[in-house]
C-alpha positions as CSV (number, residue, x, y, z in Angstrom):
1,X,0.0,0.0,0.0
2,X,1.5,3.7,-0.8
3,X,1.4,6.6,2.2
4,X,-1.3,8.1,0.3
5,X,-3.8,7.4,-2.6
6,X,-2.5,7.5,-5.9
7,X,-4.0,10.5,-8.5
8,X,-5.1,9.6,-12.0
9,X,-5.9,13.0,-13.8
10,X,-7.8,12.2,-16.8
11,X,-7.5,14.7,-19.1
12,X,-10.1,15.7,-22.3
13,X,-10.8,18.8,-23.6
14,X,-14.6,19.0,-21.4
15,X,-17.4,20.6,-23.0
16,X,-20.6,22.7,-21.7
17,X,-22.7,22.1,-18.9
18,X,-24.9,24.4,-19.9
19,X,-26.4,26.4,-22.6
20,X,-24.4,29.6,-20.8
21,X,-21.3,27.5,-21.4
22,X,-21.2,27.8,-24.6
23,X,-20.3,30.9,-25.4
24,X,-17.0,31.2,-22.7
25,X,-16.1,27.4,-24.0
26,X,-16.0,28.5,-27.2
27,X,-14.1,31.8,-26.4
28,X,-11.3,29.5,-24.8
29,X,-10.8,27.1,-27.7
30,X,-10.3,29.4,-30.2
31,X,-8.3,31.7,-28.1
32,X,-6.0,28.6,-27.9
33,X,-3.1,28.9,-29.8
34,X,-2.1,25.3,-29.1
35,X,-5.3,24.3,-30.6
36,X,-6.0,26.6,-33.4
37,X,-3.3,29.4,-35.0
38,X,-5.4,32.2,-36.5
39,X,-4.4,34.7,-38.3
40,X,-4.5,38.1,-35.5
41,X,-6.7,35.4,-33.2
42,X,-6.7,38.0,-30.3
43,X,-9.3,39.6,-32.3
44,X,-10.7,37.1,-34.8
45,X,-10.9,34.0,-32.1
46,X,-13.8,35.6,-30.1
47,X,-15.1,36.7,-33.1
48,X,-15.8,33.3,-34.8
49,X,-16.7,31.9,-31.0
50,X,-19.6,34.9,-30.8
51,X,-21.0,34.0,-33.9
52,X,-21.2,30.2,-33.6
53,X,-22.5,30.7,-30.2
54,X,-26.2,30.8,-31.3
55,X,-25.8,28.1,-33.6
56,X,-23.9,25.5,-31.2
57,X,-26.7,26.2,-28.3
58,X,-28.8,24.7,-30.5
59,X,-27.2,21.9,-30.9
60,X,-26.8,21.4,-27.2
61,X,-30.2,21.8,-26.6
62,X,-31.1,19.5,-29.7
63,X,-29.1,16.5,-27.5
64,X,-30.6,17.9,-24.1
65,X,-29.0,21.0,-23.2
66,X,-25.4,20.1,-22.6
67,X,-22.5,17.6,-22.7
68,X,-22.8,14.3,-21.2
69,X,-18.8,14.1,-21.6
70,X,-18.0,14.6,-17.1
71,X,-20.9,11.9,-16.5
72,X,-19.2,9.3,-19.1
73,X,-15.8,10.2,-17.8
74,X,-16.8,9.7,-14.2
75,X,-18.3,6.9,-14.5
76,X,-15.1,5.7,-16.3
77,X,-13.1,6.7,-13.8
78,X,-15.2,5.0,-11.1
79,X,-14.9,1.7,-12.8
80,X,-11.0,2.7,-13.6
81,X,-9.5,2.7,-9.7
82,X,-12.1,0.1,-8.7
83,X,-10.0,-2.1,-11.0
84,X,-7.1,-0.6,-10.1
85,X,-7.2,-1.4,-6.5
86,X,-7.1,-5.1,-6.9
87,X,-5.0,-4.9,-10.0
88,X,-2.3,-3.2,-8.4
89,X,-2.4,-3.3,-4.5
90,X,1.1,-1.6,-4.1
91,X,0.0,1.7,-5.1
92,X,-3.1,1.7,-3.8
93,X,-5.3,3.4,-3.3
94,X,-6.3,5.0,-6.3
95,X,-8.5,8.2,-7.0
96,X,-9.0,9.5,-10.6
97,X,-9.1,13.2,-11.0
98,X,-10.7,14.7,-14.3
99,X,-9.1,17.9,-15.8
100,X,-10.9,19.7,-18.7
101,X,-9.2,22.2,-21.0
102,X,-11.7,24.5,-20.7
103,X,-14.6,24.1,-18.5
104,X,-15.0,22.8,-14.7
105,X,-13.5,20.6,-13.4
106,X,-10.3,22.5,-14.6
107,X,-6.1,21.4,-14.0
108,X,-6.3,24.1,-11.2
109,X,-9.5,22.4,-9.7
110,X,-8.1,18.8,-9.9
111,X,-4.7,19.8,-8.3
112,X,-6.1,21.5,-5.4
113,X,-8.1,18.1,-4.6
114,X,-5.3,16.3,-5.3
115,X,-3.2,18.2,-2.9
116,X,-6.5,18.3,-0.2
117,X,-6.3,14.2,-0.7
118,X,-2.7,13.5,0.6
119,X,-1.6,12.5,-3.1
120,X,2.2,12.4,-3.8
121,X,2.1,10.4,-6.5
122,X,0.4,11.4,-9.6
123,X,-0.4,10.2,-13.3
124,X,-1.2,12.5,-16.0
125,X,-3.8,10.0,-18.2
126,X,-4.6,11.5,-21.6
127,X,-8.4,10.1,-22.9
128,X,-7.1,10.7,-26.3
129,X,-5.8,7.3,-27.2
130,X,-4.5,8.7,-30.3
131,X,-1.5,11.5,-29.5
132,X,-1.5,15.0,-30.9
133,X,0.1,17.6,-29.8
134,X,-3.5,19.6,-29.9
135,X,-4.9,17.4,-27.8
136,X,-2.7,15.7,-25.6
137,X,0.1,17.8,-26.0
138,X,-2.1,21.1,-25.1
139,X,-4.0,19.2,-22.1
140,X,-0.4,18.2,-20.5
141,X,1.7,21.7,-20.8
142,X,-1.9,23.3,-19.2
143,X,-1.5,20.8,-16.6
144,X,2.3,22.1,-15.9
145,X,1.3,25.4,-15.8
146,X,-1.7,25.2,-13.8
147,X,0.1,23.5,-11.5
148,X,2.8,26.5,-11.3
149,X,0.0,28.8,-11.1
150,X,-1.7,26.9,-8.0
151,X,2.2,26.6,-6.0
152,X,2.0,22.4,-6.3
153,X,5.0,22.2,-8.9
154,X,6.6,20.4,-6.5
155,X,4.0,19.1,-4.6
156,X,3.6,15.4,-6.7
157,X,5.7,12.8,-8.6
158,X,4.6,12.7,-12.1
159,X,4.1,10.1,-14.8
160,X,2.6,10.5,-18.3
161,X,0.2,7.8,-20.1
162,X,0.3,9.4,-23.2
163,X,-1.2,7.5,-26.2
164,X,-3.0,3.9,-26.2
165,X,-3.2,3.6,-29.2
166,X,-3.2,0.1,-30.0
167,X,-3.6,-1.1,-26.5
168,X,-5.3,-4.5,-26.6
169,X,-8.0,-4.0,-24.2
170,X,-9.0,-0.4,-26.0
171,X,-8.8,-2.0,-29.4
172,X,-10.8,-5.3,-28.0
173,X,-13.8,-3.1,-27.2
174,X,-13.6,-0.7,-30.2
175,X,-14.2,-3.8,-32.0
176,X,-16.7,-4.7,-29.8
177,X,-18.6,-1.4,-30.6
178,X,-18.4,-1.9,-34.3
179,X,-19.6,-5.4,-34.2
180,X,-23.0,-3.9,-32.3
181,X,-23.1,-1.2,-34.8
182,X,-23.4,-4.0,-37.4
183,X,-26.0,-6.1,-36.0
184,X,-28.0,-3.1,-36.0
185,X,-28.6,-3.6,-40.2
186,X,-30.5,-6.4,-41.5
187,X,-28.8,-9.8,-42.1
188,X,-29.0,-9.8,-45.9
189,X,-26.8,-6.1,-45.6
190,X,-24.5,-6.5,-43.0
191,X,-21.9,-8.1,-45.8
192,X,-22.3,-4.8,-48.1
193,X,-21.4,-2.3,-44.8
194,X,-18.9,0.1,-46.0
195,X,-17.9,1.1,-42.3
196,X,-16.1,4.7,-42.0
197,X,-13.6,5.5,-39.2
198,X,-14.3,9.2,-38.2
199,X,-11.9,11.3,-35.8
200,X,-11.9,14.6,-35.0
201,X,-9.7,16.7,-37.7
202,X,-6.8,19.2,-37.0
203,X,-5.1,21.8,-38.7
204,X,-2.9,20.9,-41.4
205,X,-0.5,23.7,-39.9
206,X,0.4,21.0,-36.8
207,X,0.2,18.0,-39.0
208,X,2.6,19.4,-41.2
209,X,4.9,20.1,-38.2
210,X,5.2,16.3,-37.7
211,X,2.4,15.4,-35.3
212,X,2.2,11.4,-34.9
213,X,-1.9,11.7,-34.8
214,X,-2.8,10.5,-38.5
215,X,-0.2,7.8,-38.0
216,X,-1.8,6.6,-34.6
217,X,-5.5,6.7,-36.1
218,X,-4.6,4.9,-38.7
219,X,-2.9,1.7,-36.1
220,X,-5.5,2.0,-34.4
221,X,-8.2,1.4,-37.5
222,X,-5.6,-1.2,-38.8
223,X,-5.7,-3.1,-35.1
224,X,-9.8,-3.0,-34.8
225,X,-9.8,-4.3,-38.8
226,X,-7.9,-7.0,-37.9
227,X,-9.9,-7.4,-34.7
228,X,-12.6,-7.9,-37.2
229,X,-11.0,-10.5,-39.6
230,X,-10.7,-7.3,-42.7
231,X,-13.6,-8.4,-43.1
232,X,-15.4,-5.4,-44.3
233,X,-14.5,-2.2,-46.7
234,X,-13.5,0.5,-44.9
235,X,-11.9,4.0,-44.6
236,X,-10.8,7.1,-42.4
237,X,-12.2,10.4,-42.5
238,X,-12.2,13.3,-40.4
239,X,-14.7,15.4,-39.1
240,X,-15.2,19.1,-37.0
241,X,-12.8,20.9,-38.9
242,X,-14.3,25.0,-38.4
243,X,-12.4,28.4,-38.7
244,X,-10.3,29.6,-41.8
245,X,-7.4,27.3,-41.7
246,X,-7.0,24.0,-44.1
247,X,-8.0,21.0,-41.7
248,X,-7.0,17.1,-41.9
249,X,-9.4,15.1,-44.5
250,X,-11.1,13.6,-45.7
251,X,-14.2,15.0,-44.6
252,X,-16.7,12.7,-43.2
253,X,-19.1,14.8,-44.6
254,X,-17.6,14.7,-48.1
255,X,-17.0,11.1,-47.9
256,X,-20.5,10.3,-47.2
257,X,-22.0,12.8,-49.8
258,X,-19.1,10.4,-52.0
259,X,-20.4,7.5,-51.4
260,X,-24.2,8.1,-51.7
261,X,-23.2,9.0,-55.3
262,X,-21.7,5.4,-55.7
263,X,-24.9,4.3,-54.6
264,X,-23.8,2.6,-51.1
265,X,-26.5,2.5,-49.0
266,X,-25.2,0.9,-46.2
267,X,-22.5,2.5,-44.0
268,X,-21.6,2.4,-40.3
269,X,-19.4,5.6,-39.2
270,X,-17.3,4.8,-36.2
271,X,-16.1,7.0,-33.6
272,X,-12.7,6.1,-33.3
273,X,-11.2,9.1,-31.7
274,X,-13.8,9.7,-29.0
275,X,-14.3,7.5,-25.8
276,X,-17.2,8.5,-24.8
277,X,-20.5,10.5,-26.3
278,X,-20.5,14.5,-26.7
279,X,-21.5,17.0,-29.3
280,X,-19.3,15.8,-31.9
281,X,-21.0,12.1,-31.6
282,X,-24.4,13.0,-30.8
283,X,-25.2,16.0,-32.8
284,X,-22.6,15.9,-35.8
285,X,-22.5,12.6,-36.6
286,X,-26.3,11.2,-35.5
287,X,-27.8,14.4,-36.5
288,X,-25.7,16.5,-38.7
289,X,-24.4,13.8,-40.9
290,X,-27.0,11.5,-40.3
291,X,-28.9,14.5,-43.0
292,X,-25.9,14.5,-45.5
293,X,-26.5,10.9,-45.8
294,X,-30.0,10.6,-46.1
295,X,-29.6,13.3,-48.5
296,X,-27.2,11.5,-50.3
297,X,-29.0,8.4,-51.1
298,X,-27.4,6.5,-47.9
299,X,-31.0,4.6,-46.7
300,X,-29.6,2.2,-44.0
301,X,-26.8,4.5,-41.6
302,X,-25.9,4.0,-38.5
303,X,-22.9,5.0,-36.0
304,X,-21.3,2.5,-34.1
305,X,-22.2,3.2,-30.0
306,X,-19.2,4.8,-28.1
307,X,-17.6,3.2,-25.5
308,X,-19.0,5.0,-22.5
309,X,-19.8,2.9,-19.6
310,X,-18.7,-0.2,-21.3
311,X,-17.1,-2.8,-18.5
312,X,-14.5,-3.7,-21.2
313,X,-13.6,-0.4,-21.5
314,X,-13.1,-0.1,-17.9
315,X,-11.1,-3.1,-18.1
316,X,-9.0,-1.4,-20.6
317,X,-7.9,1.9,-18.1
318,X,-7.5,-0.2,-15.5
319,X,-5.0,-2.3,-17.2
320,X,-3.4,0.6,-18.8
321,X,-2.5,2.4,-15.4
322,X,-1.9,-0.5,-13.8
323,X,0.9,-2.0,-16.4
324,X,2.2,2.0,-16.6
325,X,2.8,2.0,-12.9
326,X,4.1,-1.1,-12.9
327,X,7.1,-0.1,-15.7
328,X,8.0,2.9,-13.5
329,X,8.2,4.9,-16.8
330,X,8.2,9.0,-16.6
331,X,6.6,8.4,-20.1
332,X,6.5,6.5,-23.4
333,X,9.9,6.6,-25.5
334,X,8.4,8.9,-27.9
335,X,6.9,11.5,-25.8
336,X,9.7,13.3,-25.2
337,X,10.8,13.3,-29.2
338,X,9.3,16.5,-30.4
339,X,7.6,17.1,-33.9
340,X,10.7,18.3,-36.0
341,X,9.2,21.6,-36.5
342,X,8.4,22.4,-33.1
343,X,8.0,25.8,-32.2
344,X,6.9,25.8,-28.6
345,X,9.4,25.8,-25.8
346,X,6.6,24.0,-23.2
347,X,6.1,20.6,-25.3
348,X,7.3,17.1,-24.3
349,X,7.5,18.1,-20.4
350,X,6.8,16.3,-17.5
351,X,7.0,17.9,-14.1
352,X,9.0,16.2,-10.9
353,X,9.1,13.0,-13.2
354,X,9.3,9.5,-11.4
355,X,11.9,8.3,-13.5
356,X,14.8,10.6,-16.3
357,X,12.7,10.5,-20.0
358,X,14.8,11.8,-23.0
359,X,13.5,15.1,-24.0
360,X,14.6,16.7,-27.0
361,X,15.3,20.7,-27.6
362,X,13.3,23.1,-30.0
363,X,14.6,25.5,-31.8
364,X,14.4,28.8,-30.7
365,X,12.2,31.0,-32.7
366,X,10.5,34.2,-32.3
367,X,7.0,32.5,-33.0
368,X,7.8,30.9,-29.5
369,X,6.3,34.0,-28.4
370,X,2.8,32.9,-29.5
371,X,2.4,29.9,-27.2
372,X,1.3,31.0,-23.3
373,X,3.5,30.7,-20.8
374,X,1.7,30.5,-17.3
């Protein structure tokens, strides 16, 4: 048993509670220059997030009024360090903190409990299985600073779980989901499912910087294919690219405007990217695209379910903390490589690390500038 429990922060990007939400959520992703680089984004950022604020409460309200991301994530995290416990009775016991980019229950918020619950020893869990530095990149170096801000840099011993892609137990019940999104066509069409892999897009701009994301989508399609015996056409496509910056494609919507034109009318669009439902699962792909493809000819589509409270799932965190704490690792071997065009001083860090990770340098360049530093 340790002195004191052990913290799993599990880190997403959040989304609104509310319908006020919105509008500040919104405000603080595209203020985010490690999300989103706009062109004079002090100015235009706020812009584009007042005038898809209308438009996104609808949506919100068109799914019930507000993200059901901190339920799902909670209950995940419940079944997580109930796992944990018996999995790994030397570091017990285990509590699992969540930390949002940019809504309650912030870095700030989850370090102060942490700190208020006698932890010392802390893991920093990404719930992107897939790394970018967008994502997981952006979720860690707000997890450094906040934890500067607060005065608890030194307070815990960090470790970093930060990609899964291809982890057995997640790929075992991504499978899993796809298989239930097949029974739900007719026997005589599950054979002509075309099933489509949708992630979230990002900017070309980080992609082109070297980020590993399209790569790590792309195993993890590969491992759930094979999970699946190949034996079903499929493809990737990306989805939720906004703003006036060129974005990752395909676009799901473009791909199944595509293949209503080749006269498929059977497709099954899997969330591989997401571990749980939100607006980008419930609205844009059940509602949003659900439309394109009705439009387009598509008469039998259907989305895979996400993992949400899936036991297997469950399994899956559990086993994943459990082996990380086990290999005493600060972090994978490629999390401290950066992207060869890195431009931002605070990427590939881990604070107080349990163990020495190799962490390469970036170039110093004035565009360092643009990146926050507290």
């Amino acid at each position: 048993m340790s002195d004191g429990p052990t913290g799993i922060v599990m880190m997403n990007l959040g989304g609104p509670k509310t319908l006020d939400d919105v509008n500040p959520f919104l405000r603080a992703l595209f203020e985010d220059r490690e999300i989103i680089q706009l062109p004079l984004q002090k100015w235009l950022g706020p812009f584009i997030a007042d005038r898809r604020t209308k438009k996104i409460q609808q949506h919100y309200q068109e799914i019930g009024g507000g993200s059901p991301i901190l339920a799902w994530t909670e209950e995940q995290g419940r079944g997580m360090v109930e796992r944990l416990d018996r999995l790994s009775p030397a570091t017990a016991p285990h509590k699992f903190y969540v930390a949002f980019r940019y809504i309650e229950p912030t870095s700030e918020t989850a370090l102060k409990q942490m700190a208020a619950d006698g932890v010392t020893r802390a893991v920093a869990f990404t719930q992107y299985p897939q790394f970018s530095c967008s994502t997981t990149g952006s979720s860690l170096n707000e997890l450094w600073r906040a934890a500067r801000r607060v005065g608890l840099a030194d307070r815990f011993t960090w470790s970093v779980l930060d990609r899964w892609p291809t982890h057995p137990g997640f790929i075992d019940a991504m499978a899993e989901t796809v298989r239930q999104g097949l029974a739900k066509f007719a026997p005589e069409d599950q054979d002509d499912v075309v099933i489509v892999f949708s992630a979230h897009s990002l900017p070309l701009d980080v992609i082109d910087r070297g980020d590993a994301y399209p790569a790590e989508i792309g195993a993890s399609v590969h491992e759930v294919m094979e999970r699946l015996g190949y034996g079903h056409e499929y493809l990737i496509s990306y989805q939720s690219d906004v703003g006036p910056v060129r974005w990752l494609g395909a676009s799901t919507e473009k791909v199944l405007v595509e293949l209503g034109a080749k006269k498929r009318t059977n497709v099954l669009v899997v969330g591989i990217a997401f571990t749980s439902d939100h607006i980008e699962t419930l609205h844009e792909l059940d509602i949003e695209y659900g439309e394109v493809a009705h439009e387009a000819g598509i008469t039998n589509f259907h989305r895979a379910p996400a993992l949400n409270g899936m036991p297997e799932f469950q399994d899956a965190l559990a086993d994943l903390v459990a082996g990380h704490l086990a290999d005493g690792v600060a972090c994978t071997p490629n999390y401290g490589f950066r992207c060869p065009g890195c431009v931002n001083p605070q990427c590939r860090n881990v604070l107080k690390p349990v163990a020495p990770y190799k962490r390469t340098a970036v170039t110093v360049s004035p565009k360092n500038a643009q990146y926050p530093s507290r």
